[in-house]
N, C-alpha and C positions, 0 to 999 in steps of 0.2 A: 399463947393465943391472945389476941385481944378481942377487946369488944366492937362490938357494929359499931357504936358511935364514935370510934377510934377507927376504924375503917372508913367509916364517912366524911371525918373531917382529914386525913391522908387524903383523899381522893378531892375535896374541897381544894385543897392547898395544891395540886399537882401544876405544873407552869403547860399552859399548852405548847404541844411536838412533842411530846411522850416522855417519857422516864429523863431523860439528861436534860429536857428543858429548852430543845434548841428547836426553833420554829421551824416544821417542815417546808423544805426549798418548794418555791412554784414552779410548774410548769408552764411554759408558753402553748398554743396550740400549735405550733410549728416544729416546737422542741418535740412534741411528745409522738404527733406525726412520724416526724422521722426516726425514733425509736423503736415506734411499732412498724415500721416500716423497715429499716432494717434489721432487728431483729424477726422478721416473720421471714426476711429475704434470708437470711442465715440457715433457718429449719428450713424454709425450703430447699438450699443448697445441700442441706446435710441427707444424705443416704438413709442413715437409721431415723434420726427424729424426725424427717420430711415422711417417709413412708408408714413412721407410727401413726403422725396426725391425720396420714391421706386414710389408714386403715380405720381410723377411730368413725370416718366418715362425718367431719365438721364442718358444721353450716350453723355459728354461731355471731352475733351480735355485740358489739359493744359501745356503749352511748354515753358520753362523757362532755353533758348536759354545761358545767361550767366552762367549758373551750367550747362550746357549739360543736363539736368533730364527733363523725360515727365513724366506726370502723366492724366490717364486714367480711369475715374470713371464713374457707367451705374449701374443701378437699376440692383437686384441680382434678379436672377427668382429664385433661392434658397428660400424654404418657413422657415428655420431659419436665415437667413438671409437679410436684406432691401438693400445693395451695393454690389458691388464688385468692386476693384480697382488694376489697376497693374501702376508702374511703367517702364513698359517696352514700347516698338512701335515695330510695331502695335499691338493694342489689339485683343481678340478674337472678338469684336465687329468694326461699322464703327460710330465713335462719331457722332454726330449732329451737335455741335458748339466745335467749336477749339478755344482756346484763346491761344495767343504767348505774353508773358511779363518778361521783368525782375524779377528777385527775391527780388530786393526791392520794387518795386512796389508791387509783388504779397505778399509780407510781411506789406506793408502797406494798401492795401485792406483788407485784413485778420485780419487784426487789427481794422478796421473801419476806417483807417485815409486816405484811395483813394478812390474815388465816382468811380467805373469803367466806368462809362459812360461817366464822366469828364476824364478819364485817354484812355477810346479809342476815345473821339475827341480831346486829346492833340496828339495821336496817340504813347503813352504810352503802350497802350495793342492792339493788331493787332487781330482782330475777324473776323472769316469768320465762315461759315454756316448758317442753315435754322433758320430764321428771328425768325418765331415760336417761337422755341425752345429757342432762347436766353432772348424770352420775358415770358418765365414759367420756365429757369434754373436760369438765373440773381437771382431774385428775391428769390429763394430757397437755393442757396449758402449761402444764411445769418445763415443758419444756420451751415454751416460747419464753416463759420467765426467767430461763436459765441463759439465753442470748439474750435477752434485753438486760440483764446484772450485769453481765461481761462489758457490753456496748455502754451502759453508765458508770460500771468503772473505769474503764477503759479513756473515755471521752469528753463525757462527762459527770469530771468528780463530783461540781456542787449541788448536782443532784442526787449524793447519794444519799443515803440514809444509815446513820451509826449503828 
């Protein structure tokens, strides 16, 4: 075990972009558009993940304040369709839960490499809305994070995260 002050100065010395030291890749707001863009276009194509999210009944928010871009997705009552999502504010709906986060963060969520729970008591991601809902959308997002990994490794590499 060591001491606090030996934990403190470790954490002093760390190089920012996490443990290996390598500065987390930017995002454009173009690049990250079309990520979340085709990755939501994915679950929705998919049979099981498109009709989990459509049953979770999501109408949630996401605000990524350093690229200026929102993005607004909510279960599709369209019967060929399980989402609908705009990039614009306001949507035709009123979201449930709003999240506000940077773009690296929300690239490193999306990737698996931020706990958001750990990133909104770092107060990394700023969440507001009904309690609920964050506790049956959280949890269903893994699957739109599970096509946005594929689609950054896939496409692209230099955004991915070690």
């Amino acid at each position: 075990m060591g001491t606090v002050e030996a934990t403190l100065n470790r954490a002093r010395t760390r190089k920012p972009g996490g443990a290996r030291g390598r500065p987390s890749p930017k995002l454009s707001a173009a690049q990250l558009r079309d990520l979340l863009d085709r990755a939501l276009s994915k679950v929705d194509g998919d049979e099981v993940a498109g009709s989990l999210l459509r049953a979770a009944g999501l109408r949630i928010r996401f605000r990524f304040p350093d690229l200026d871009l929102v993005l607004n997705v909510a279960s599709s009552d369209d019967r060929d369709r399980h989402l609908r999502w705009t990039f614009s504010d306001p949507p035709a709906w009123e979201p449930k839960l709003d999240l506000v986060m940077d773009s690296q963060v929300a690239n490193a969520y999306l990737q698996g490499r931020q706990s958001l729970a750990i990133a909104i008591a770092r107060r990394r991601v700023r969440c507001s809305g009904e309690t609920r809902s964050a506790l049956i959308y959280v949890p269903a997002l893994r699957l739109v994070a599970d096509a946005y990994r594929r689609i950054v490794h896939e496409e692209y590499p230099q955004l991915e995260l070690g």
